[in-house]
N, C-alpha and C positions, 0 to 999 in steps of 0.2 A: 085785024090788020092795022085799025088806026092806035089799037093800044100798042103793037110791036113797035111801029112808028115812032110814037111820044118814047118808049122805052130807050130806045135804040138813040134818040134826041136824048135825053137823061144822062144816060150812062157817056157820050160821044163829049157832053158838056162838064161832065165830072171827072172823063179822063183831059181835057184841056185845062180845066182848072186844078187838078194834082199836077200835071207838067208844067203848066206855067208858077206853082208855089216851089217845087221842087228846083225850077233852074234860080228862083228869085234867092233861097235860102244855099242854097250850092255860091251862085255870086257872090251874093256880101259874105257867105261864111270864107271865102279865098282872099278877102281884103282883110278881117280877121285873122285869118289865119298869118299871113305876111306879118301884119303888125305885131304879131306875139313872138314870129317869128324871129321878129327884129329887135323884140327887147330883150330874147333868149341869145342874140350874138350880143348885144352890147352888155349883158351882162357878162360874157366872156371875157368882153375887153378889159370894163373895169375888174373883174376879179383877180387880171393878169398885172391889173396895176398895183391891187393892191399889197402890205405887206402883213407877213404876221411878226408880231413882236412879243419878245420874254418877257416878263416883269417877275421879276424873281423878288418875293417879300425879304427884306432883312427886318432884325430888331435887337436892337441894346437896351440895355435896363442898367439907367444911372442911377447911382445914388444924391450926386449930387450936379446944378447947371454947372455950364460950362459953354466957353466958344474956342473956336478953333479945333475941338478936339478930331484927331486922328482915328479913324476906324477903318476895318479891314476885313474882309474876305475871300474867300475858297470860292472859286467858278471855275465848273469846264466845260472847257469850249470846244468846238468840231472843228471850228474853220476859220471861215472871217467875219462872226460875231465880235469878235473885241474890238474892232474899228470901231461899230456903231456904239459900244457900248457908254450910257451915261448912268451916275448916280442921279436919283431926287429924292427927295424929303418930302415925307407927309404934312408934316407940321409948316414946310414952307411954301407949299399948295402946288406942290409936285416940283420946286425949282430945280435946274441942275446942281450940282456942287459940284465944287475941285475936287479932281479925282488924277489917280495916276496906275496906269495895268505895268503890272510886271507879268515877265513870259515863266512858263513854268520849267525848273528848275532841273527837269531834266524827261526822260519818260515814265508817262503815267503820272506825272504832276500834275497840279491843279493848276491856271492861271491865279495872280491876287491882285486883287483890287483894293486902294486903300482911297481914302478920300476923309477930307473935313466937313463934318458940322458943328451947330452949336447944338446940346443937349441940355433936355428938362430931367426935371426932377423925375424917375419912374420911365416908363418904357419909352424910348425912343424909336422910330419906324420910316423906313426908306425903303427902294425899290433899287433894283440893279435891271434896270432895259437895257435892249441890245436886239438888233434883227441880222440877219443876212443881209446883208446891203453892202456895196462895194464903195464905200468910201474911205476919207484921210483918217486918221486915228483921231477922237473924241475925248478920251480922257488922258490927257496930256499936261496937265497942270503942275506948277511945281507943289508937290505935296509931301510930307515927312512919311520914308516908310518906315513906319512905326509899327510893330505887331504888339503893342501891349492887350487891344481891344478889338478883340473882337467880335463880329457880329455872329447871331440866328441864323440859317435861312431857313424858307420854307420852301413848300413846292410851289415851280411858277403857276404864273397864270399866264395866261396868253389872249390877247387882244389882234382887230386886225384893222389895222390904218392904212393911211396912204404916204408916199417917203419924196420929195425933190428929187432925190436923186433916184430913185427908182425910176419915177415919171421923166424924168430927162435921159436916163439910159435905154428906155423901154420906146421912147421917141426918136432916140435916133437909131435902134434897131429898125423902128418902125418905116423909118424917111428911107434908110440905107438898103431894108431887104423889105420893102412892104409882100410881095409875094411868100416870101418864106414865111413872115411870119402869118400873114391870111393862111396860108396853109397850116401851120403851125395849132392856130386856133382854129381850126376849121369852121373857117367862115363862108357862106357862103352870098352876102352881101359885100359888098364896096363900104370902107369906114375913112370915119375922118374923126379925131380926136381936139376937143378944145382943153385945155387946161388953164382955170385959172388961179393962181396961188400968191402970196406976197411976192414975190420975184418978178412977177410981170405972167400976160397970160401968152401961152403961144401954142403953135395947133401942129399937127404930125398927122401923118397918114394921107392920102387920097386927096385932091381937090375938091368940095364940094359942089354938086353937077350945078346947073344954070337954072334958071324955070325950066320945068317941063316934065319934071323930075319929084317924084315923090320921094320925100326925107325922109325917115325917122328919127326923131330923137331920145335917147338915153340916158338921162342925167345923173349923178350922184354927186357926193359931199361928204366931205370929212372934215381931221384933222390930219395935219403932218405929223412927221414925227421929228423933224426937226424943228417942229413950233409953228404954230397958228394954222388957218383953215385952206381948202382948196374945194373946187369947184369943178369937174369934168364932166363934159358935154358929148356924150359919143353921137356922131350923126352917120346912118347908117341908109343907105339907099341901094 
């Protein structure tokens, strides 16, 4: 009888301590869980920020230096690529160059792009980028179209940045329809977006709540594609 007792004591003691480990590890894993949950929508945000860009390799092979010279190539484009589009130069640690797009010549044309550098002795190497991005036209320089010289290409490559003007369009979709777009990205958190980049920083989305209120934050960093760094801070609650 007294051993039924202690047993019945035992096992009464060892199911209160499996229920009380099981709600403790159920709790903190639902603050876990939120939290991952939260860096799973702000990774959405920025993914939506960000862009992807062409970098189509060119190359000429001189025989001899040269400045100013005139080169030129074949692109085709889908849409409104050629706005964004810029030349750089390897040799001049990726700077733009004067560059100027003619439209193609009829259908089934190519767009041409023609633009100045100066050229070394032996192979010369630039990049023709361009993203989808809805901006003013970029290579617009006045430049000679010259077709004597023309370039290589190769297959692009593709990289993925962040753009001003992407981040500025995507913000004021954001201010204008924030509903549409949370639904769009199927979010199901509340966001608030900080950006900060050369321009100045400024923030889109949702208010962020008061005390009382647990935040999450999201951050990343890049480069523009318009030149230099940015900063976005998704804060998600």
């Amino acid at each position: 009888m007294r051993i039924d007792w202690i047993v019945a004591v035992v096992i009464f003691l060892m199911f209160v301590g499996w229920a009380f480990a099981y709600f403790t590890v159920l709790s903190s894993g639902s603050v876990v869980s939120r939290s991952e949950s939260a860096g799973f929508a702000g990774e959405k945000v920025i993914d939506h920020l960000a862009v992807r860009v062409s970098s189509v390799p060119a190359s000429f092979s001189s025989g001899s230096p040269g400045d100013d010279i005139t080169l030129f190539a074949y692109v085709n484009w889908s849409g409104a690529e050629e706005n964004s589009a810029r030349v750089v130069g390897e040799q001049l640690s990726n700077a733009s160059l004067p560059c100027v797009i003619s439209s193609p010549a009829g259908p089934g044309e190519c767009w041409k792009v023609h633009w100045n550098a100066s050229l070394i002795v032996g192979d010369n190497h630039f990049f023709i980028e361009y993203a989808d991005l809805d901006t003013a036209l970029n290579c617009n320089q006045s430049v000679p179209k010259s077709d004597d010289n023309e370039t290589g290409l190769w297959a692009a490559e593709y990289k993925d940045v962040y753009s001003a003007a992407r981040n500025s369009d995507v913000c004021g979709s954001m201010n204008s329809s924030y509903e549409q777009m949370k639904a769009e990205l199927g979010m199901t958190f509340d966001f608030n977006v900080l950006i900060e980049e050369p321009g100045g920083p400024y923030t889109c989305g949702r208010a962020v709540p008061m005390a009382g209120r647990e935040v999450f934050v999201y951050p990343a960093s890049g480069s523009l594609f318009e030149g230099g760094d940015v900063n976005i801070s998704v804060r998600l609650w």
